[in-house]
C-alpha positions, 0 to 999 in steps of 0.5 A: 508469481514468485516471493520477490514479486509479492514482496515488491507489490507488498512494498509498494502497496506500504508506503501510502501506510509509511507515509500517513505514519512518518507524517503522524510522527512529526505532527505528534512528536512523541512515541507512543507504543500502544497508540503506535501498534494500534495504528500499524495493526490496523493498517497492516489488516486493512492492507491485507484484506482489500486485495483479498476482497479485490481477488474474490471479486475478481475471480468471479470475473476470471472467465472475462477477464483470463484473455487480458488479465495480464493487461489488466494487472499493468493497468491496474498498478499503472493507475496506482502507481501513478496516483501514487506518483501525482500524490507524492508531487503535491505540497505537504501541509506544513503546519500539521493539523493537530487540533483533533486527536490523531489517533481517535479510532474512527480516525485510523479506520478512515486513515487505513482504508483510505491508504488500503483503496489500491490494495483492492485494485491489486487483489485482481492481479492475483486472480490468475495465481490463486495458490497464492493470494493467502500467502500474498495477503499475509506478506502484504498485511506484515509489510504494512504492518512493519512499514508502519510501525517504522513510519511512525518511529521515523517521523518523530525521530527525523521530524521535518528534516526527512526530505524523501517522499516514499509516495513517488518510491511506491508509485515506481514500484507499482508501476514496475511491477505492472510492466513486469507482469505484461513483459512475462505475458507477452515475451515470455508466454 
């Protein structure tokens, strides 16, 4: 698996962050530096350590799994491409829930593991590269990290007139990126 490809998966696996991040810059209006980075720390380590767990988990399996990996990782990031593709589709909450602090600890932690679940599922599409999880790791933890950082300074800059739903973009992405993997197995192998 080349840069690009690990960049693109990184991308795509940042815009469930981006999206959680642009809608909490709209619903708070304000930046907040120290609240920003605390958020985008956390979803960039999240985002980070699911595939790492996903790709242990999976190479416990490598032996069952070495015949149709590359089914699997077009499976895999199909399902969360699609899920991505579903959640982009449906209604935003208009009126910002903001009764609660936003930016509560226990909060962003449900928050980053909530948008780090199809980072698991993709730890398993690198179990035949394993020379490369600890850099693809890093890539994705800097990616969402930066997505983020990013998300947050848009929502509370562009607010409600940012039309552009980056759930269906990273939903694409992932589902790409899938049909990539099994294209390269089953043409190119």
């Amino acid at each position: 698996m080349d840069f690009i490809s690990i960049l693109i998966i990184s991308i795509g696996l940042a815009m469930d962050c981006f999206a959680v991040s642009i809608s909490k810059g709209i619903c708070t209006g304000r930046f907040s530096f120290v609240n920003t980075l605390k958020m985008a720390l956390l979803f960039g380590f999240f985002q980070g350590l699911m595939p790492l767990i996903g790709f242990f988990a999976g190479k416990t399996f490598i032996h069952e799994l070495s015949t149709y990996d590359h089914w699997v990782a077009f499976a895999l990031l199909g399902i969360i491409g699609g899920k991505m593709l579903v959640e982009g589709l449906k209604p935003v909450d208009p009126t910002c829930e903001t009764t609660t602090n936003p930016f509560k600890f226990s909060t962003l932690i449900s928050l980053a593991f909530a948008t780090s679940i199809d980072a698991l599922a993709t730890g398993i599409v690198f179990v035949p590269f394993p020379e490369k999880i600890y850099y693809a790791v890093s890539i994705i933890g800097v990616v969402s990290f930066l997505f983020s950082f990013l998300g947050m300074a848009i929502g509370i800059h562009f607010g409600r007139r940012f039309k552009f739903n980056v759930e269906i973009l990273g939903g694409i992405i992932l589902i790409g990126i899938g049909t990539k993997i099994l294209i390269e197995h089953l043409f190119l192998n």
